[in-house]
N, C-alpha and C positions, 0 to 999 in steps of 0.2 A: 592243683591243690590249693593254692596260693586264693585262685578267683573265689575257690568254694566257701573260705574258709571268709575272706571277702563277704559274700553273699552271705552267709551267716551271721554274721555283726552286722549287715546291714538288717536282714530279718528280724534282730533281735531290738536295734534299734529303735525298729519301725513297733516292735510290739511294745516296748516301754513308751514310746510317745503317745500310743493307742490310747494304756492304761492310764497313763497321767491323764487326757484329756476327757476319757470316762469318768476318772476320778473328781475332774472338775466340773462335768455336766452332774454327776450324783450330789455335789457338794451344791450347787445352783437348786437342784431339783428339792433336797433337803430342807435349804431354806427357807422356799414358799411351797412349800410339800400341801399347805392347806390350799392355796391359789388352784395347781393343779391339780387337784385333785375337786376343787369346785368345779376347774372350769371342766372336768371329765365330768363330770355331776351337767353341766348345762349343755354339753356335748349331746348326752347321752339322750335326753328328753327333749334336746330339738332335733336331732335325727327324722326321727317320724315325719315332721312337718317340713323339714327342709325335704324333704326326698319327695312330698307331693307338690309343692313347690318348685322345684326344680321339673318338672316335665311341663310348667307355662311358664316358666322363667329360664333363659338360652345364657344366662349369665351363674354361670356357680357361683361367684362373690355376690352378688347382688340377690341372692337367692338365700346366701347363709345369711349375709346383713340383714333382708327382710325378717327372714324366721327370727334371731334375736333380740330385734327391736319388737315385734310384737308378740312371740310368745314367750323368749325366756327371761328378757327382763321385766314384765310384766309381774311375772311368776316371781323371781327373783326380789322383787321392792315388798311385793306381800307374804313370802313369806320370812324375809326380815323383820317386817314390822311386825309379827305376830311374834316372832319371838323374843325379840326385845320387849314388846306388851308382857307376854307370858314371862321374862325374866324377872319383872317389876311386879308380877304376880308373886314368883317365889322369894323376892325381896320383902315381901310384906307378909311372908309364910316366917321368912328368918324372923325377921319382928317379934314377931308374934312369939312364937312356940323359942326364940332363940338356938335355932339349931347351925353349932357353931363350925360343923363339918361343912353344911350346905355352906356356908356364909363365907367360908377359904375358898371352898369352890366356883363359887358365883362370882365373889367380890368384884371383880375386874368386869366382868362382863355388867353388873346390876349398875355402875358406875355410867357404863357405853348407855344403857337402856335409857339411862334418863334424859336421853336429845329426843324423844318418842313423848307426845300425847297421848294418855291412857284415852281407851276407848271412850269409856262413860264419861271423859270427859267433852268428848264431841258431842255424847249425843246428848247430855245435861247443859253445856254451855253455848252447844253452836260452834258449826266447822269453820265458822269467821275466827275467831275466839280460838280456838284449840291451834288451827293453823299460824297466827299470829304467834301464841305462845310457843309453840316448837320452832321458828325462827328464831326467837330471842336461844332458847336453846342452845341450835345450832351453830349460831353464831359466838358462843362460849366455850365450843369444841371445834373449833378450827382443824387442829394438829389430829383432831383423830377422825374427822374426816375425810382430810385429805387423803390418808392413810388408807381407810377404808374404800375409797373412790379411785385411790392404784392398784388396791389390789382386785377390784373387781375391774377393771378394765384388763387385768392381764389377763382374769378369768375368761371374762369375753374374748379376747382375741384369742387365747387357747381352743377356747370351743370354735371361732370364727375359722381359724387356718384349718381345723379338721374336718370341718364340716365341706370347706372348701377343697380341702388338699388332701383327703384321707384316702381320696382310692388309690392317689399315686402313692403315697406314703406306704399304704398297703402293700401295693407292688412292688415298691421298692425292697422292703421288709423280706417278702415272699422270694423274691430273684435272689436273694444277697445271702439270705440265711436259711433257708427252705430245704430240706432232705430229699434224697430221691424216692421215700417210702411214704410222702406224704404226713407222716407228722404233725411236723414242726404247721403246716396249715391246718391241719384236722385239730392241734393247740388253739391257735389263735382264734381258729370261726367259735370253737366252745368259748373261749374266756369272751371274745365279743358279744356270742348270745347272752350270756350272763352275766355280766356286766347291765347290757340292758337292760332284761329279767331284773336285776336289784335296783337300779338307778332308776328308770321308769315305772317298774312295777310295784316295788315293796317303797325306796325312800319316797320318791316322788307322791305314794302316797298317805305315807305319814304325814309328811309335811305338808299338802294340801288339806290331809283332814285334822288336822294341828290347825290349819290356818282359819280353817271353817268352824272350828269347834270354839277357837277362841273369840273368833265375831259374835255366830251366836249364843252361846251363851253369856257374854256380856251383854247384849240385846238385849235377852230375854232377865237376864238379873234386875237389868235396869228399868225396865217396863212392866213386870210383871213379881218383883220381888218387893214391895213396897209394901208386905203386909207381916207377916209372922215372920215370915223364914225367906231366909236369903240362901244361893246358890253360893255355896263354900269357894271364892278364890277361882271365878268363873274361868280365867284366862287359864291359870295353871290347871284346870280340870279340862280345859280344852285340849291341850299339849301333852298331857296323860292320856286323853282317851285317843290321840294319834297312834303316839309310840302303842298304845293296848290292840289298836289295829292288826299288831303284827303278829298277834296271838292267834293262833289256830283255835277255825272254827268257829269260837266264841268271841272272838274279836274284843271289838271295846265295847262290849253289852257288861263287861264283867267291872265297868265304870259305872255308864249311866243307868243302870238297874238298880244296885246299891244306892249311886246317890239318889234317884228319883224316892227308894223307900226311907231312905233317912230325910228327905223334905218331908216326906207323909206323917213321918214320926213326929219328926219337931213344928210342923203346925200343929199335928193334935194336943201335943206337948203344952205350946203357948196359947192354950184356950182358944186355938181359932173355929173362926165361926164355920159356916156352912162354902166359905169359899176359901178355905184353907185349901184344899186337895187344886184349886185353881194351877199353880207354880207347877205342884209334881208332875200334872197332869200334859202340860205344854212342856216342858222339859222334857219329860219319856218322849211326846208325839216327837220335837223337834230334832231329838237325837238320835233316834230309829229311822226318820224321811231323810234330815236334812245330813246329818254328820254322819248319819251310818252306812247308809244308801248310798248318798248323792257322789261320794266320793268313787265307791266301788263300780260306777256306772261310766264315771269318766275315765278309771285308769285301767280297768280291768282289760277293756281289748285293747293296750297296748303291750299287756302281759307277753313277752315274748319265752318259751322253754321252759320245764318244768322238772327238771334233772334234779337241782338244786336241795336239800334238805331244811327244811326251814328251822328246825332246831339251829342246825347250824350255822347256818343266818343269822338267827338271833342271837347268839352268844358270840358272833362274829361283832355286832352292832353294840354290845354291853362291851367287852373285852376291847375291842377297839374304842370305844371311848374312854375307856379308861385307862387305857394305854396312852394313846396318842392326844386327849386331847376332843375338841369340837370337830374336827376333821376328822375323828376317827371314825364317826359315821360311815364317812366314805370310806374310808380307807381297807379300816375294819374288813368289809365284803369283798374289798380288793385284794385282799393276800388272801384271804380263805379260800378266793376263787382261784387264784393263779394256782393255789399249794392243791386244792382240789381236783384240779383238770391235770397237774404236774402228775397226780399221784393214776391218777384214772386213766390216761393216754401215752403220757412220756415214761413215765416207771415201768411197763410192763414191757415196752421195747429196751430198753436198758439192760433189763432183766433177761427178759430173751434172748436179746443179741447177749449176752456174756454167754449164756446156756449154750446160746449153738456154735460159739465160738469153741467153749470147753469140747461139748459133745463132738466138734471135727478135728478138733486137735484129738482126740482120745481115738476118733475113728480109724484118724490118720499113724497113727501110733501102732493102734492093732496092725491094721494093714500091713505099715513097715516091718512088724514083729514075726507076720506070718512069712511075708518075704524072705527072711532072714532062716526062718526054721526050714523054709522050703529047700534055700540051699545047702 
């Protein structure tokens, strides 16, 4: 009685030291909650290419390192620099219109933006000239640099170790906490598929066609807007007609259509001559081939499952940023999914196992009752 009672406080002990060191991984994870959840964002969209990689390269580290270096930091530097461009876009919207909402919301981040060369000014001054001046920049923000260049090194190595370590990680996962009814794995392969489904198919391509949109159309403002009418705040209409992406069906035509007829209007507006319609005209071609199209061509087959509700997606992506934050992008589709698959697989056995728990206690009961009358 003595040993049992022993064994008991030691069980218990062992589950308090559990929870405490839970509590202190949750509190670590909390932290830099935006870190990882990037690095699951860079995880997630080099998967693909680490995995054709990996059958001519005999090295799994050497296989994630490659993918990383060439495709997700790649990816990573441009579409930072698009949106700090596009920040300094809605920093000259606040200007302008004084909108003092956007202006609490930005502040901090419109501050970051300005270590960043505006577009038109590469292509007006010369990339000698622009590169110069973003040095002098940078070297003004030291302290948020730094910062910035830790935290994305732990992004990288987050995705680095997974990409390396994840099937044992998997397994380990699977042996340790896994049901005999299969479950707890039939959970996880759904939230992995979708996971990917969001991260590679839906962000990965906002934010590419974010990225495309704000190139060209700075391009095209700057080369081709030199007559009546100028393209409104190029950068920030490139950034809108990403996020507009994730509209069904009609995508981001429900940007560039509009603006294309409000250029038609405001050349014929300002007496322009016979080449007014020149601007509208390259702006619809460019945004229909190159920002509409081009993007949908690259990411579309890595679309992986199509279970997901895209309403729900999307108010997963508003709700999460505005809850959490610029992480909440991510984040956002990350609990909507977990709570999703929770509700869709794990809930119904929960449900069931109490049901036929009741129903055989009740069966078991009858049975005893009739026993009882028989004798």
């Amino acid at each position: 009685m003595v040993a049992k009672s022993e064994a008991n406080r030691s069980h218990i002990a062992w589950w308090v030291l559990g929870f405490v060191l839970v509590m202190l991984l949750a509190l670590v994870v909390y932290k830099f909650i935006g870190t990882f959840v990037v690095g699951l964002f860079i995880y997630y969209i080099s998967k693909p290419v680490y995995s054709r990689l990996k059958r001519d390269i005999k090295s799994s580290g050497l296989a994630a390192f490659a993918t990383l270096v060439v495709v997700a930091l790649p990816i990573l530097l441009i579409i930072g620099y698009t949106l700090t461009i596009g920040i300094q876009g809605f920093g000259k919207l606040i200007q302008q219109y004084q909108i003092e909402t956007l202006a609490r919301y930005l502040g901090p981040y419109i501050e970051i933006s300005a270590l960043t060369t505006p577009i038109e000014q590469i292509f007006s001054r010369g990339i000698i000239e622009a590169v110069i001046g973003g040095v002098e920049k940078v070297t003004s923000y030291i302290a948020i640099i730094g910062s910035l260049i830790i935290h994305m090194f732990l992004a990288l190595s987050i995705a680095f170790y997974l990409l390396r370590d994840g099937p044992e990680l998997s397994k380990w996962i699977v042996q340790n906490f896994a049901d005999g009814e299969g479950v707890f794995e039939k959970y996880m392969n759904s939230v992995d598929r979708s996971f990917n489904q969001v991260f590679v198919g839906n962000i990965l391509n906002v934010l590419i066609t974010a990225a495309i949109g704000v190139i060209v159309y700075t391009f095209v403002s700057v080369w081709f807007g030199e007559g009546y009418t100028q393209i409104p705040y190029p950068a920030v209409l490139g950034i809108v007609a990403g996020i507009a992406s994730l509209v069904p069906i009609v995508g981001m035509k429900i940007i560039y259509i509009p603006t294309t007829l409000y250029l038609l209007i405001q050349g014929a507006l300002a007496g322009g001559q016979n080449s007014f319609w020149i601007l509208p005209i390259v702006f619809l071609i460019v945004s229909f081939v190159v920002v509409d199209t081009f993007p949908d061509l690259i990411i579309r087959p890595y679309i992986s499952g199509k279970d997901l509700h895209v309403g729900m997606i999307m108010f997963s992506y508003i709700f999460g940023s505005i809850i959490f934050g610029w992480y909440g992008i991510f984040l956002g589709p990350m609990i909507c999914i977990l709570i999703f698959h929770f509700g869709k697989l794990v809930l119904p056995e929960i449900v069931g196992g109490i049901a036929r728990k009741g129903k055989n206690a009740g069966s078991k009961k009858k049975r005893t009752g009739q026993k009882k009358i028989g004798l």
